[in-house]
PDB file with SEQRES, HELIX, SHEET and CRYST1 records, atoms N, CA, C and O in Angstrom:
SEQRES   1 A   72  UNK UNK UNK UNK UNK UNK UNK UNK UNK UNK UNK UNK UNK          
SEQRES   2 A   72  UNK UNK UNK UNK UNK UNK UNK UNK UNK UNK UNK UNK UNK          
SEQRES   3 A   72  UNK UNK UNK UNK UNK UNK UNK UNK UNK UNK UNK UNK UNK          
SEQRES   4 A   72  UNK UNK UNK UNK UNK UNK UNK UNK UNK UNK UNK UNK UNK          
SEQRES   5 A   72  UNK UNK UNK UNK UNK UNK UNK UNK UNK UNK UNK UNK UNK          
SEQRES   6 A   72  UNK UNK UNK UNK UNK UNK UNK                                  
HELIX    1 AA1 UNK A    2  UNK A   56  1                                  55    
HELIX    2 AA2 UNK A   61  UNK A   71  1                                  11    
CRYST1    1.000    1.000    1.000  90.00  90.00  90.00 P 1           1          
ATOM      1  N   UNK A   1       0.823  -1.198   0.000  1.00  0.00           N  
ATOM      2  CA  UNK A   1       0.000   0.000   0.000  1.00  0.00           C  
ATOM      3  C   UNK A   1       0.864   1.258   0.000  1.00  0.00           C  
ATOM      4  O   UNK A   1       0.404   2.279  -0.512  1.00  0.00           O  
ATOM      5  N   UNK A   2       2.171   1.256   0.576  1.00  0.00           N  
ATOM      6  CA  UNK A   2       2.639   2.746   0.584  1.00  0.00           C  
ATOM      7  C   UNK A   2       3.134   2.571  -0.702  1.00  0.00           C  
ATOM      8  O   UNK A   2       3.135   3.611  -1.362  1.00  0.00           O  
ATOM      9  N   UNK A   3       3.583   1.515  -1.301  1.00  0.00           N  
ATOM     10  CA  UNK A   3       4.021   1.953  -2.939  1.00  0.00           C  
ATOM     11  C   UNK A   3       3.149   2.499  -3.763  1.00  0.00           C  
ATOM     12  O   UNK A   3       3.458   2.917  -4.879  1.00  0.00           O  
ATOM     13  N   UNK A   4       1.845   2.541  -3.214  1.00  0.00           N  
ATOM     14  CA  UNK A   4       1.218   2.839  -4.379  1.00  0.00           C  
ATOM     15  C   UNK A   4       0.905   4.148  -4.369  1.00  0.00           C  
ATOM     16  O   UNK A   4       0.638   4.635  -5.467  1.00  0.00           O  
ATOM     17  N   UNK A   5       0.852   5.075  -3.118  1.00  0.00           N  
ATOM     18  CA  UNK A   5       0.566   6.276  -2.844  1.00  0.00           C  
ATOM     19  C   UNK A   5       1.599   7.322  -3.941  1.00  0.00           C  
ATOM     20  O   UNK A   5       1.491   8.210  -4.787  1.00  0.00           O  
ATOM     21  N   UNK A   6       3.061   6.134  -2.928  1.00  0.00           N  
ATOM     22  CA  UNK A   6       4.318   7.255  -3.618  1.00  0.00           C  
ATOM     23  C   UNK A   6       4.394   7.478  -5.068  1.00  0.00           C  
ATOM     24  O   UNK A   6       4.931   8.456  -5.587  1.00  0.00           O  
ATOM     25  N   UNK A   7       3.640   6.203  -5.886  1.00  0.00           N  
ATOM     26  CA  UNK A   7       3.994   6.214  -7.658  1.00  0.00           C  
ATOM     27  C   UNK A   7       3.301   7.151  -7.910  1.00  0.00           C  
ATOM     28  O   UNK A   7       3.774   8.077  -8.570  1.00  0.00           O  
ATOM     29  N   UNK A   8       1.468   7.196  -7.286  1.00  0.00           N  
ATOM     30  CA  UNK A   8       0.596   8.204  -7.650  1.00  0.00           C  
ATOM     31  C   UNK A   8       1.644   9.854  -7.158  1.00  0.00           C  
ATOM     32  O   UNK A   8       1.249  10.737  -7.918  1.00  0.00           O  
ATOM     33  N   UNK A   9       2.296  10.190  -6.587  1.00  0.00           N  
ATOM     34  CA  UNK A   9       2.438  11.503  -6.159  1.00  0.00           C  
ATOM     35  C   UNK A   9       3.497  11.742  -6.924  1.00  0.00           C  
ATOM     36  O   UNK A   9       3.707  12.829  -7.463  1.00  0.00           O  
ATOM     37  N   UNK A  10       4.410  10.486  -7.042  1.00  0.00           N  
ATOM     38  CA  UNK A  10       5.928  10.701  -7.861  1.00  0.00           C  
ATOM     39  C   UNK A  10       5.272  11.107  -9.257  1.00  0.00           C  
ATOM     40  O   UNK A  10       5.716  12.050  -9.912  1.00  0.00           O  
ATOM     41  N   UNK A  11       4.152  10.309  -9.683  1.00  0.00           N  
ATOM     42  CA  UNK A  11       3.839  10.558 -11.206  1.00  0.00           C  
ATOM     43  C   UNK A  11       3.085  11.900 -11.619  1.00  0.00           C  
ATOM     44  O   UNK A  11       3.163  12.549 -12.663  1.00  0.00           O  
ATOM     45  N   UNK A  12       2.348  12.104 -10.497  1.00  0.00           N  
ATOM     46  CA  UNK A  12       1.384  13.613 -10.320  1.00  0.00           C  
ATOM     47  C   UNK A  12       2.513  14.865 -10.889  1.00  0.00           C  
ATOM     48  O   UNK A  12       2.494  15.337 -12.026  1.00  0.00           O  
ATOM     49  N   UNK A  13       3.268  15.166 -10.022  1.00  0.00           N  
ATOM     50  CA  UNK A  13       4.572  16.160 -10.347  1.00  0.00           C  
ATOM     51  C   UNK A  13       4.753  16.539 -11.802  1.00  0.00           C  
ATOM     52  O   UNK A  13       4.490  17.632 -12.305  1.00  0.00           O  
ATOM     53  N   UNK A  14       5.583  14.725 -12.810  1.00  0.00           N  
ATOM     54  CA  UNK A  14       6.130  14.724 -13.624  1.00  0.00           C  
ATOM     55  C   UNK A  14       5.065  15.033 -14.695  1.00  0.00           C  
ATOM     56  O   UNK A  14       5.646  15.513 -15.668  1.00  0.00           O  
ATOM     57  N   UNK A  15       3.851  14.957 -14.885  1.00  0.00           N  
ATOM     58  CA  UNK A  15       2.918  14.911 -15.301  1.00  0.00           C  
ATOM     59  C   UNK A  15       2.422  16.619 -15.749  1.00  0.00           C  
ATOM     60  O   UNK A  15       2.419  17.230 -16.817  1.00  0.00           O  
ATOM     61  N   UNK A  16       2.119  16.892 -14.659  1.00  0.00           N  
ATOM     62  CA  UNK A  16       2.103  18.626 -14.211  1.00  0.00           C  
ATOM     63  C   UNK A  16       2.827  19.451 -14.482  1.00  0.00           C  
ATOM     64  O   UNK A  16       2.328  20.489 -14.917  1.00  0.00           O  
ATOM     65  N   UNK A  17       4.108  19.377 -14.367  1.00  0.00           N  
ATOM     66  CA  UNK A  17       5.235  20.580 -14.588  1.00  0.00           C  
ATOM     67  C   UNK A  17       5.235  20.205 -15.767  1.00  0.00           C  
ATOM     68  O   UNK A  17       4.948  21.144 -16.510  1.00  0.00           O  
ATOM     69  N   UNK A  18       5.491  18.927 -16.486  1.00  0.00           N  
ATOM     70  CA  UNK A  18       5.420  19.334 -17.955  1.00  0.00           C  
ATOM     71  C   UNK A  18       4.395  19.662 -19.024  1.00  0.00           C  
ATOM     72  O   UNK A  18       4.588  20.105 -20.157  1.00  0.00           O  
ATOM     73  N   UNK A  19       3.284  19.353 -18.423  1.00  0.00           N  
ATOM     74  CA  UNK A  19       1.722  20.032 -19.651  1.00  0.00           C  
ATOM     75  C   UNK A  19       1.300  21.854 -18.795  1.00  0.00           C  
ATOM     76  O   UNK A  19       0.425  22.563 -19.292  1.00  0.00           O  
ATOM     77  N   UNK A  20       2.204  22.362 -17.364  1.00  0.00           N  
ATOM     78  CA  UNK A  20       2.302  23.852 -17.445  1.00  0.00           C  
ATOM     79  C   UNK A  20       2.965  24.306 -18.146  1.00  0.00           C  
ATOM     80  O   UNK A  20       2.353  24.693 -19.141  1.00  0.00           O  
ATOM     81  N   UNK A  21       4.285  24.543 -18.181  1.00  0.00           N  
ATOM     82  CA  UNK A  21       4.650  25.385 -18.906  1.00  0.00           C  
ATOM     83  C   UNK A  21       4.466  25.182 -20.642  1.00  0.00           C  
ATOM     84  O   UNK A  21       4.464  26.130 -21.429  1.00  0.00           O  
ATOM     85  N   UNK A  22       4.334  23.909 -20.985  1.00  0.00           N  
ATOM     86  CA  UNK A  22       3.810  24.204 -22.438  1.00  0.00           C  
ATOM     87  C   UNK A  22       2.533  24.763 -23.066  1.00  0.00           C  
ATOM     88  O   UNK A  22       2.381  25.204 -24.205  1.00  0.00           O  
ATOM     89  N   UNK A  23       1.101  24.575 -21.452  1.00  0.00           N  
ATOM     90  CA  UNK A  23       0.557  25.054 -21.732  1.00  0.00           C  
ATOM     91  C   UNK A  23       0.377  26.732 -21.847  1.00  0.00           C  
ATOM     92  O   UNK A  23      -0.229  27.312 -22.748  1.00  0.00           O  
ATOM     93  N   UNK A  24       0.936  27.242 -20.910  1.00  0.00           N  
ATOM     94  CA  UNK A  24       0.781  28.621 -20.388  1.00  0.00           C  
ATOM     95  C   UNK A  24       1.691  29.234 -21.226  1.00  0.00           C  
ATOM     96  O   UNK A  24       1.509  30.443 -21.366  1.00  0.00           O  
ATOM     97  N   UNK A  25       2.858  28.618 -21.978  1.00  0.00           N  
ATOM     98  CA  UNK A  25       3.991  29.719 -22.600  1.00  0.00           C  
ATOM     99  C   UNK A  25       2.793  29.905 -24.335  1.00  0.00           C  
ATOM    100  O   UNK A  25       2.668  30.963 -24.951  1.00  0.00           O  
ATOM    101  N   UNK A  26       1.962  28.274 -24.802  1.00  0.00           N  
ATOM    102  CA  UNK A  26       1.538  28.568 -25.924  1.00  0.00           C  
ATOM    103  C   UNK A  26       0.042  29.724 -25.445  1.00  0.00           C  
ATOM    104  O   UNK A  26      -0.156  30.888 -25.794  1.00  0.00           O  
ATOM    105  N   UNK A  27      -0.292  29.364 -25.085  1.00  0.00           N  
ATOM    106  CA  UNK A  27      -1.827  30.486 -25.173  1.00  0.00           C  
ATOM    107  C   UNK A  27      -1.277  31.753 -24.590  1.00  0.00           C  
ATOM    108  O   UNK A  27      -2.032  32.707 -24.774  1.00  0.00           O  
ATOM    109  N   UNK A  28      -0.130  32.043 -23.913  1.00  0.00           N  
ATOM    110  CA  UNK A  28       0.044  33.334 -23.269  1.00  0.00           C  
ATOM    111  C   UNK A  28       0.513  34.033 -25.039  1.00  0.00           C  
ATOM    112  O   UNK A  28      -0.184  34.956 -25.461  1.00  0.00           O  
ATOM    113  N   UNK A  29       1.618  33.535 -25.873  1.00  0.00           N  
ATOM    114  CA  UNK A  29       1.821  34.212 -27.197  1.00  0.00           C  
ATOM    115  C   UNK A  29       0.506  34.626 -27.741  1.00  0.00           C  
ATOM    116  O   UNK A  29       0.427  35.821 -28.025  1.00  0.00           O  
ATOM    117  N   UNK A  30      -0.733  33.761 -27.986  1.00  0.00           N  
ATOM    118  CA  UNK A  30      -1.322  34.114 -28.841  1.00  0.00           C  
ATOM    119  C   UNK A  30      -2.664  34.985 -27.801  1.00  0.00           C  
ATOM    120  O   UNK A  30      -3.346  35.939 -28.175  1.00  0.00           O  
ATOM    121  N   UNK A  31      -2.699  34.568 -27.000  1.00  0.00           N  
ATOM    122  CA  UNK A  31      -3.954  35.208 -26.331  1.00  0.00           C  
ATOM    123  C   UNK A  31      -4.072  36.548 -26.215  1.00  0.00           C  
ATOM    124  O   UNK A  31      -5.210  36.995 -26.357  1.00  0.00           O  
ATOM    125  N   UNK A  32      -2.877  37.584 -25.913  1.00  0.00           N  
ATOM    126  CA  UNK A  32      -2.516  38.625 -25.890  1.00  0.00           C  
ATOM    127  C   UNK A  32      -2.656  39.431 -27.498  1.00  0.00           C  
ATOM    128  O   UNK A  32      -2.997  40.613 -27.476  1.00  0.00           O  
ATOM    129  N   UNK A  33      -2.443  38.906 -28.575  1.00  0.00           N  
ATOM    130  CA  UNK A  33      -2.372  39.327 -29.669  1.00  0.00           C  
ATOM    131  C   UNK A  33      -4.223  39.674 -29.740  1.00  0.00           C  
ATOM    132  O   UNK A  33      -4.635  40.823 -29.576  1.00  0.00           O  
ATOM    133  N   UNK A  34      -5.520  38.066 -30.101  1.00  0.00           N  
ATOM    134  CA  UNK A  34      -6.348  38.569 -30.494  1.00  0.00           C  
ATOM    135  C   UNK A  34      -6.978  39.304 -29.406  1.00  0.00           C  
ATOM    136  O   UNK A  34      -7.691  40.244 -29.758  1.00  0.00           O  
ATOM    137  N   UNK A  35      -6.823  38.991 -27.689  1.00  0.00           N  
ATOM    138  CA  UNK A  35      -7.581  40.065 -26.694  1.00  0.00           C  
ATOM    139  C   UNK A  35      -7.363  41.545 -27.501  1.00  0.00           C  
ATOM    140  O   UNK A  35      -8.266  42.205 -28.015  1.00  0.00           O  
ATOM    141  N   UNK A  36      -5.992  41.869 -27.475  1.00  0.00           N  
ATOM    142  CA  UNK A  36      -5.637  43.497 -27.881  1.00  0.00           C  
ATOM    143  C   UNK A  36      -6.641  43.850 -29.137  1.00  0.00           C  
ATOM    144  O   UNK A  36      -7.136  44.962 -29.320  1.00  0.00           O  
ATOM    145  N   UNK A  37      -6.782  43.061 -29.703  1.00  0.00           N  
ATOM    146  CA  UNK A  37      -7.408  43.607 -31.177  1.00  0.00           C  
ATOM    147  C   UNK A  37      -8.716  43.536 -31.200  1.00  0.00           C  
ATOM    148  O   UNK A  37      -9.223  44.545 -31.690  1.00  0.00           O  
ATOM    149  N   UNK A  38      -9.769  42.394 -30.716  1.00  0.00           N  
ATOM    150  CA  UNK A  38     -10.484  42.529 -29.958  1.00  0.00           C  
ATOM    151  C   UNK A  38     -11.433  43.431 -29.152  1.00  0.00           C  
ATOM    152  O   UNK A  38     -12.606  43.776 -29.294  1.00  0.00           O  
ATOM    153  N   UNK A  39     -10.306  43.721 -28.100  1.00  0.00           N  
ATOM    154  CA  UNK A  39     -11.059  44.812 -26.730  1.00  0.00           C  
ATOM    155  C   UNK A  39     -10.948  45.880 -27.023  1.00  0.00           C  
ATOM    156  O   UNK A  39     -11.619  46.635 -26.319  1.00  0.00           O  
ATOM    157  N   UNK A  40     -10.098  46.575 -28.160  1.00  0.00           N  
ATOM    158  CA  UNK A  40     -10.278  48.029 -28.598  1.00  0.00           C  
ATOM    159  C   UNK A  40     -11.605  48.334 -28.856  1.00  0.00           C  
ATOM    160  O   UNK A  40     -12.333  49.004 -28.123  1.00  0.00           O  
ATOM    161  N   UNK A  41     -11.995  47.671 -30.246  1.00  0.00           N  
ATOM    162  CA  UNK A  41     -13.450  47.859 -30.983  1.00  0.00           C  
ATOM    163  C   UNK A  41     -14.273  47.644 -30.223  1.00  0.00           C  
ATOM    164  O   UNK A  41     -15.078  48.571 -30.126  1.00  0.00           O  
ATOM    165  N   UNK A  42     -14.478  46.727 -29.543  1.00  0.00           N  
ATOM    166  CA  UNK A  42     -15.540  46.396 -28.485  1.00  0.00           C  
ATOM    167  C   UNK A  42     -15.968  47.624 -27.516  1.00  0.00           C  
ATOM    168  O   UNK A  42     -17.087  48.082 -27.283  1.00  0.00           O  
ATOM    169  N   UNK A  43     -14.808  47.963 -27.078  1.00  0.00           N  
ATOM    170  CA  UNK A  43     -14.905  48.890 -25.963  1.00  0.00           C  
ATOM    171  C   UNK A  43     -15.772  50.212 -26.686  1.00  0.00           C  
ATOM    172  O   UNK A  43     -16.838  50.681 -26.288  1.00  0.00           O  
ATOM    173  N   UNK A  44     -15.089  50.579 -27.684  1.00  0.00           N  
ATOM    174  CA  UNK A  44     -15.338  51.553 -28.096  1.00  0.00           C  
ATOM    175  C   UNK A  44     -16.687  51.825 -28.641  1.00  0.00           C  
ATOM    176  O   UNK A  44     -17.270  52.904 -28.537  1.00  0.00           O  
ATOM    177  N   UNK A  45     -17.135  50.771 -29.227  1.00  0.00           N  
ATOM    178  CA  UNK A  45     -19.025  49.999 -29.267  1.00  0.00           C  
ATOM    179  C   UNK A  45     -19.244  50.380 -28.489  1.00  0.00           C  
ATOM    180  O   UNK A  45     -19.501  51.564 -28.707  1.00  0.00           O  
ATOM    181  N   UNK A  46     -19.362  50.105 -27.332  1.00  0.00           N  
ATOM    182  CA  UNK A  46     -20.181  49.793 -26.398  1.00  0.00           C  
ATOM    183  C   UNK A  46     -19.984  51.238 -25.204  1.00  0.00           C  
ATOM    184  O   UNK A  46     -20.675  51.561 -24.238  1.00  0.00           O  
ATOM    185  N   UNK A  47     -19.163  51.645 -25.594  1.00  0.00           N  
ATOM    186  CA  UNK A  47     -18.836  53.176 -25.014  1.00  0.00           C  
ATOM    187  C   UNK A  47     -19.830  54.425 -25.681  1.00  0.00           C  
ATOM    188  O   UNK A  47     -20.480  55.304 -25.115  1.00  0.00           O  
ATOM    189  N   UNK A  48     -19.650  54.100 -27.132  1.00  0.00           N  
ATOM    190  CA  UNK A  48     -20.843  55.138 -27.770  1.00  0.00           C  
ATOM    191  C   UNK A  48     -21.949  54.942 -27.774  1.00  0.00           C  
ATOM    192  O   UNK A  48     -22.682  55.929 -27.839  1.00  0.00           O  
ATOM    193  N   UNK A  49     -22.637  53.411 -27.698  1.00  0.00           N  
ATOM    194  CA  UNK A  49     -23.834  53.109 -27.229  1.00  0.00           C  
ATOM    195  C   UNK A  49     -24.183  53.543 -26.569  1.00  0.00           C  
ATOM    196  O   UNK A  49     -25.007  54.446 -26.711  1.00  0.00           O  
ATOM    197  N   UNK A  50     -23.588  52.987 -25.106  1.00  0.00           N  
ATOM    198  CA  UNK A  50     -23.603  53.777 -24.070  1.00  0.00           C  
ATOM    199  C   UNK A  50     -23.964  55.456 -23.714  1.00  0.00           C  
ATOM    200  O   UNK A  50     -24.728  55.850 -22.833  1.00  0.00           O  
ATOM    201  N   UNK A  51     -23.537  55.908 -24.233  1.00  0.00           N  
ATOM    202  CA  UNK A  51     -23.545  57.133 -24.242  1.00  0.00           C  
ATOM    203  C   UNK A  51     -24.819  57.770 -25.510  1.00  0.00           C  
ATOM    204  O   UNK A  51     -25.494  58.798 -25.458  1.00  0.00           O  
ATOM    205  N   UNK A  52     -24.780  56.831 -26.436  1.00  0.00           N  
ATOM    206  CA  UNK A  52     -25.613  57.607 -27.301  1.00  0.00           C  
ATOM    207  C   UNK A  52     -27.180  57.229 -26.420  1.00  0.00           C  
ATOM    208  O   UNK A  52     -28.215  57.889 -26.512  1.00  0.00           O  
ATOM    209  N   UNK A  53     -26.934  55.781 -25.442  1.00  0.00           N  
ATOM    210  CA  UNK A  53     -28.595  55.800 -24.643  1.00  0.00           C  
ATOM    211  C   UNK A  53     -28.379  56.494 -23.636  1.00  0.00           C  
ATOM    212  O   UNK A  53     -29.568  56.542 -23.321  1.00  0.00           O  
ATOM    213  N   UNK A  54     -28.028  56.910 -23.075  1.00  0.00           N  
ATOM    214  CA  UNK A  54     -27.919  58.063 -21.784  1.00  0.00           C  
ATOM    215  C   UNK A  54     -28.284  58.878 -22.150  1.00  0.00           C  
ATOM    216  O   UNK A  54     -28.971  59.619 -21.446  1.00  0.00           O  
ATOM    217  N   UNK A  55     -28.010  59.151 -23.419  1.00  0.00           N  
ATOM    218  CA  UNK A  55     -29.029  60.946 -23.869  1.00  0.00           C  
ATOM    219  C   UNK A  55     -29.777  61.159 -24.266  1.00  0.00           C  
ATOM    220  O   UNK A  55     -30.231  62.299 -24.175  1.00  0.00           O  
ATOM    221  N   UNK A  56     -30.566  59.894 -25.175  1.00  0.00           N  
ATOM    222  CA  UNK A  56     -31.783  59.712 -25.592  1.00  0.00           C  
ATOM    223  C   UNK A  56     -32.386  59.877 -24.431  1.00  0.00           C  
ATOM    224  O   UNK A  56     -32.802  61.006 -24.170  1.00  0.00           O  
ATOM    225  N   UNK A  57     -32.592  58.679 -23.367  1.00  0.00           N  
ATOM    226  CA  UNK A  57     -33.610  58.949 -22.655  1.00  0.00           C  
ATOM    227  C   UNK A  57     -33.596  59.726 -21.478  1.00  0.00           C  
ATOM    228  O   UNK A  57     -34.410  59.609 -20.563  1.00  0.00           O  
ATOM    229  N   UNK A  58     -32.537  60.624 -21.523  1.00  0.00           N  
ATOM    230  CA  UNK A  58     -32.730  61.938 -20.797  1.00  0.00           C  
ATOM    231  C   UNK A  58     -33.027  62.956 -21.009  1.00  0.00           C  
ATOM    232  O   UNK A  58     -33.000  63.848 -20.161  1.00  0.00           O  
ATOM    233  N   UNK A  59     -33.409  63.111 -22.247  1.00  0.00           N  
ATOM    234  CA  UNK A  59     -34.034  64.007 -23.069  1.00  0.00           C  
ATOM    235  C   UNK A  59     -35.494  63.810 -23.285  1.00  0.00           C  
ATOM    236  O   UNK A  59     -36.253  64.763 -23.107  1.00  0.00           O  
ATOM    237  N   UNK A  60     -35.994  62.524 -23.693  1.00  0.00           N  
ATOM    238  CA  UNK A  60     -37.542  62.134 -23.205  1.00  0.00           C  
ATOM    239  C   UNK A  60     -37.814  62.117 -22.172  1.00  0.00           C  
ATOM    240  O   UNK A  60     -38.916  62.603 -21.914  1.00  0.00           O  
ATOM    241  N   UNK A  61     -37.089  61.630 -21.156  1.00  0.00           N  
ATOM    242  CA  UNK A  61     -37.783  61.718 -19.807  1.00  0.00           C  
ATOM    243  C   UNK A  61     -37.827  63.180 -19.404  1.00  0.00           C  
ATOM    244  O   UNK A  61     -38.589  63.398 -18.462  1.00  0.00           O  
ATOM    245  N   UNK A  62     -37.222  64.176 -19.869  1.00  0.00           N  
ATOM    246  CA  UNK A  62     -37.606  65.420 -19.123  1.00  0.00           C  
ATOM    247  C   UNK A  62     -38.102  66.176 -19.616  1.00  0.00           C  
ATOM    248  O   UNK A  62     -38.068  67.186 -18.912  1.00  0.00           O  
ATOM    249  N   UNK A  63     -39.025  66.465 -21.238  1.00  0.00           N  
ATOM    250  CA  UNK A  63     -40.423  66.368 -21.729  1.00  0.00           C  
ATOM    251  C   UNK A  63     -41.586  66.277 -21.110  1.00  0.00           C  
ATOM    252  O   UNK A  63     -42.541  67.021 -20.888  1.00  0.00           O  
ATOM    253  N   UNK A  64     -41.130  64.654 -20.773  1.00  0.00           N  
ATOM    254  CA  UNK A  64     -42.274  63.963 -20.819  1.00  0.00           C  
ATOM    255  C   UNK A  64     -42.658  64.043 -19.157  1.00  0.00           C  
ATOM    256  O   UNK A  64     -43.801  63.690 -18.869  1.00  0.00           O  
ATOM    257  N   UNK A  65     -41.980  64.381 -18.318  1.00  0.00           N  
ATOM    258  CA  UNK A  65     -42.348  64.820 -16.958  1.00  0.00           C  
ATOM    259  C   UNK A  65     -43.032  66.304 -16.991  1.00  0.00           C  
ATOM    260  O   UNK A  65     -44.175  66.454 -16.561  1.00  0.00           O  
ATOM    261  N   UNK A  66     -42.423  67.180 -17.419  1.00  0.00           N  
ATOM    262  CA  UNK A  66     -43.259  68.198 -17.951  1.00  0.00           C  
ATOM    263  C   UNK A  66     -44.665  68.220 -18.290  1.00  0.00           C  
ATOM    264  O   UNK A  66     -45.542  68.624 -17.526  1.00  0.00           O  
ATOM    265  N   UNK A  67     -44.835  67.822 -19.333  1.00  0.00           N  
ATOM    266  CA  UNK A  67     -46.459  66.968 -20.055  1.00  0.00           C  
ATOM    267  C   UNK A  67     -47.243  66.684 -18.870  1.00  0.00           C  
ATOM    268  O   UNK A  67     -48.284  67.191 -18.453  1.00  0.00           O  
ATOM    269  N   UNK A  68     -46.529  65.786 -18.439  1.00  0.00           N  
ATOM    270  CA  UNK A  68     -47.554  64.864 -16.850  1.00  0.00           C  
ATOM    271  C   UNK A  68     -47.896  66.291 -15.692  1.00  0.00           C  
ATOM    272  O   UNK A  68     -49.023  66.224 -15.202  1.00  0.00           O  
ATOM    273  N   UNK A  69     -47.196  67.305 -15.319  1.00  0.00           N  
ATOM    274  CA  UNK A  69     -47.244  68.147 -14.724  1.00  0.00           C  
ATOM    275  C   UNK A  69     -48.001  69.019 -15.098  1.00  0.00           C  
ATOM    276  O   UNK A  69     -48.620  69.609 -14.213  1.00  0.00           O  
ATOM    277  N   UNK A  70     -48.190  69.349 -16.281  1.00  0.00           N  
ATOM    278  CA  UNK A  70     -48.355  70.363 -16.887  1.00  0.00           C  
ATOM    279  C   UNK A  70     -50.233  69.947 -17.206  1.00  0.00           C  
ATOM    280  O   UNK A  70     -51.057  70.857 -17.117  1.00  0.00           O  
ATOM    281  N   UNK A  71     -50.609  68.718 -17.511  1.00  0.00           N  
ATOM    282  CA  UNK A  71     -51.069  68.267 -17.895  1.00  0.00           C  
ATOM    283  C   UNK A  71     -52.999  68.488 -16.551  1.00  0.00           C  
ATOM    284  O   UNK A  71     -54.186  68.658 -16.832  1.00  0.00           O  
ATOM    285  N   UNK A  72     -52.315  68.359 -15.368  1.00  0.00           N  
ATOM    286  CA  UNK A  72     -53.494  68.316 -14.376  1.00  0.00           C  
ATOM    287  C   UNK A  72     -52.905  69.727 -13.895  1.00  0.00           C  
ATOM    288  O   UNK A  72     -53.454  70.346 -12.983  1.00  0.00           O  
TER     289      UNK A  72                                                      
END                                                                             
């Protein structure tokens, strides 16, 4: 029984250190390239959206509170 612990832990290690760093050195090259190219446009979408609905409906809503006031 203790041989069998030690093969499982001896083999765990050898197993591990070598599928990290091949994993993490390949996706770290490429992951960085399409994120950057990516999160520009996106951001920038979703920034003028943003902003182009913030003014729409702050501009109807303060009309249209008027109207209701104005109204009785």
């Amino acid at each position: 029984m203790s041989s069998m612990p030690n093969k499982n832990i001896a083999h765990k290690p050898e197993a591990s250190t070598e599928i990290q760093p091949a994993g993490m050195v390949a996706p770290s090259k490429k992951a960085p390239k399409k994120a950057c190219r990516g999160r520009p446009p996106k951001k920038s979408i979703l920034h003028k959206n943003a902003t182009a609905e913030s003014s729409g409906p702050r501009i109807e809503s303060t009309p249209a509170s008027s109207n209701t006031f104005a109204a009785p």
